[in-house]
C-alpha positions as CSV (number, residue, x, y, z in Angstrom):
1,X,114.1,171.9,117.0
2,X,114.5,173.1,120.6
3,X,117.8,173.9,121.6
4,X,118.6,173.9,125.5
5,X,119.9,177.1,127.0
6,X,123.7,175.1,127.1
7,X,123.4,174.8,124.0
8,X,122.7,177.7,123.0
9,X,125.8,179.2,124.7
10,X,128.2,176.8,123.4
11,X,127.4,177.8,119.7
12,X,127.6,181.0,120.7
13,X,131.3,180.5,121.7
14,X,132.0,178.5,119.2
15,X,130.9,181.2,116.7
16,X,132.7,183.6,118.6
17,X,136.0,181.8,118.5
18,X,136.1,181.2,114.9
19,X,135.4,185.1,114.7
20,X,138.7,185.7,116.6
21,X,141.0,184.5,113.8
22,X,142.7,186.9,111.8
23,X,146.0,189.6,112.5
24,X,146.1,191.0,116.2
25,X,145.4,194.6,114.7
26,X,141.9,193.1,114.3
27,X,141.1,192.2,117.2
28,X,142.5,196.0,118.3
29,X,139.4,198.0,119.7
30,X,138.5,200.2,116.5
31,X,139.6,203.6,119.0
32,X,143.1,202.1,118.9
33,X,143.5,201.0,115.4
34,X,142.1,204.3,114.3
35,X,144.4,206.3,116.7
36,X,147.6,204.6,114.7
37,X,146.2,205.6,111.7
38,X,147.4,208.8,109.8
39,X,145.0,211.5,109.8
40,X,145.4,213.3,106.3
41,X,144.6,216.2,104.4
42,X,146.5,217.6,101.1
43,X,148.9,214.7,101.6
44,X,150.0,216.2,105.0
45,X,149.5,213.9,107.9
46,X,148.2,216.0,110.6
47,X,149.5,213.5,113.8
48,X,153.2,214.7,112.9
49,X,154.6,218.2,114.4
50,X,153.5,220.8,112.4
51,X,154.2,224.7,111.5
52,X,152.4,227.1,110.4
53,X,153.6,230.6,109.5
54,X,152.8,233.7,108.0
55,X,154.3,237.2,106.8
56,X,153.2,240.7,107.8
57,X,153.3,240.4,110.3
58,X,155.9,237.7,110.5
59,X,154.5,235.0,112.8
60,X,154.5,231.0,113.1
61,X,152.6,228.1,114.9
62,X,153.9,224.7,116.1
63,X,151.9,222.0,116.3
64,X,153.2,218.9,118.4
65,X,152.3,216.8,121.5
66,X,148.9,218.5,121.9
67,X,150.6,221.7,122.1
68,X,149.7,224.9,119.8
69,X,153.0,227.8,120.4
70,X,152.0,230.9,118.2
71,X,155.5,232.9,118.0
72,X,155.7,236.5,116.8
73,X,158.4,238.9,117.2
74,X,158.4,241.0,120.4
75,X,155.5,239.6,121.9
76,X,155.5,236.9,124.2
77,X,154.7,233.2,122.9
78,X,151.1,232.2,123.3
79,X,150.4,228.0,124.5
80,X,147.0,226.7,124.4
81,X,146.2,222.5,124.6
82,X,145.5,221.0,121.6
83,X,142.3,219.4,120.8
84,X,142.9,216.7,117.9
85,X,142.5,218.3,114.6
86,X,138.9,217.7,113.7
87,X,139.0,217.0,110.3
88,X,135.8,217.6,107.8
89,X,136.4,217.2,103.7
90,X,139.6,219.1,103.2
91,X,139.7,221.1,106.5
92,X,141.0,220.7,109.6
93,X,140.2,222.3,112.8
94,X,142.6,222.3,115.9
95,X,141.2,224.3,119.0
96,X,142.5,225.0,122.8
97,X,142.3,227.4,124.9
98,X,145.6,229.6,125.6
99,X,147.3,229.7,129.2
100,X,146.4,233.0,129.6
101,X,142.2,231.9,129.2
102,X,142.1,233.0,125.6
103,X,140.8,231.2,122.8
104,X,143.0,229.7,120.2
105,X,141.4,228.1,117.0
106,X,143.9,226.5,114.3
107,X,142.3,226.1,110.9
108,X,144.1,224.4,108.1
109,X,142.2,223.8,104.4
110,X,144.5,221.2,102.0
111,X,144.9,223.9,99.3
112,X,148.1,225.1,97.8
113,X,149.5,228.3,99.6
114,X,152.5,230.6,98.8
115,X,154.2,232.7,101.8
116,X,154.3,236.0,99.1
117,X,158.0,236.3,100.0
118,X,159.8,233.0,98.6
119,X,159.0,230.9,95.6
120,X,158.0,227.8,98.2
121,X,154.4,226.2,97.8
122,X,152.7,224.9,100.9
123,X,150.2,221.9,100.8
124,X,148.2,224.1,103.5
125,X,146.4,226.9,103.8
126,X,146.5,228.3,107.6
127,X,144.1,230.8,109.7
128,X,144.7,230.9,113.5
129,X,142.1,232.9,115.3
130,X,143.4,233.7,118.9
131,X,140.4,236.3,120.7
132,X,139.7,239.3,117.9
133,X,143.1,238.5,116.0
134,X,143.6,236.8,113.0
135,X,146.4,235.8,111.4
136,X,146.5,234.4,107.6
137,X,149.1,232.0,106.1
138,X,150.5,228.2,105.5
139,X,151.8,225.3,106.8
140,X,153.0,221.7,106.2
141,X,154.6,219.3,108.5
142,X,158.2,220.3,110.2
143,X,160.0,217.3,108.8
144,X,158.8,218.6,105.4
145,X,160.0,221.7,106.2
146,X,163.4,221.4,107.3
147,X,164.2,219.2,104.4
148,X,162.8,222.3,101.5
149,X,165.4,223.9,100.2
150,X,166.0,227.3,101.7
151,X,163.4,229.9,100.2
């Protein structure tokens, strides 16, 4: 049977309609539906604000609005852009460079981590590498955070 190029095209449209059917999140490009979609690892959904801290020396990161802030007493805050976490298994991977030119890699791995000053557990383990310094300790989301009891 030979079909006429016409033809052709109007089964193709037809096929293609009847494709279109379903919810409007399908028809979403798969870049949008997958940017609504949590990104998660040890039950912590990396797309909300985040902090990171650690002890000796005292120091904490805040993750939110593609924005890494490392605080530390008596030295000035550090700001790098935040890629998005890059997420492999159980580990997450958040790099920028700092305002100052310096690199700034976040890395968080989902396993159970304890501060060594209060009896809280953290869902994340937490390494931030800025130039030659490394600083070691956890994290979890702020909500989460604010609504632990006081350690």
């Amino acid at each position: 049977m030979r079909l006429t190029l016409s033809a052709m095209a109007l089964i193709t449209m037809v096929a293609l309609g009847a494709c279109s059917g379903g919810s409007d999140d399908e028809g979403a490009p798969a870049a949008a539906r997958a940017a609504a979609a949590p990104v998660v690892i040890g039950g912590t959904d990396l797309l909300q604000p985040l902090r990171v801290l650690g002890t000796e020396p005292f120091w904490a990161v805040d993750i939110a609005d593609a924005r890494v802030i490392l605080t530390r007493p008596g030295v000035a805050d550090v700001a790098a852009a935040a890629s998005s976490p890059v997420v492999t298994g159980t580990t997450a991977v958040y790099s920028g460079t700092t305002d100052g030119g310096q690199t700034l890699v976040l890395t968080l791995i989902a396993t159970e981590c304890s501060d060594g000053m209060s009896d809280r557990v953290y869902p994340l383990t937490a390494r931030v590498e800025l130039g030659e310094e490394t600083l070691n300790g956890c994290g979890n989301t702020q909500q989460a955070l604010s609504q632990a009891p006081a350690p």
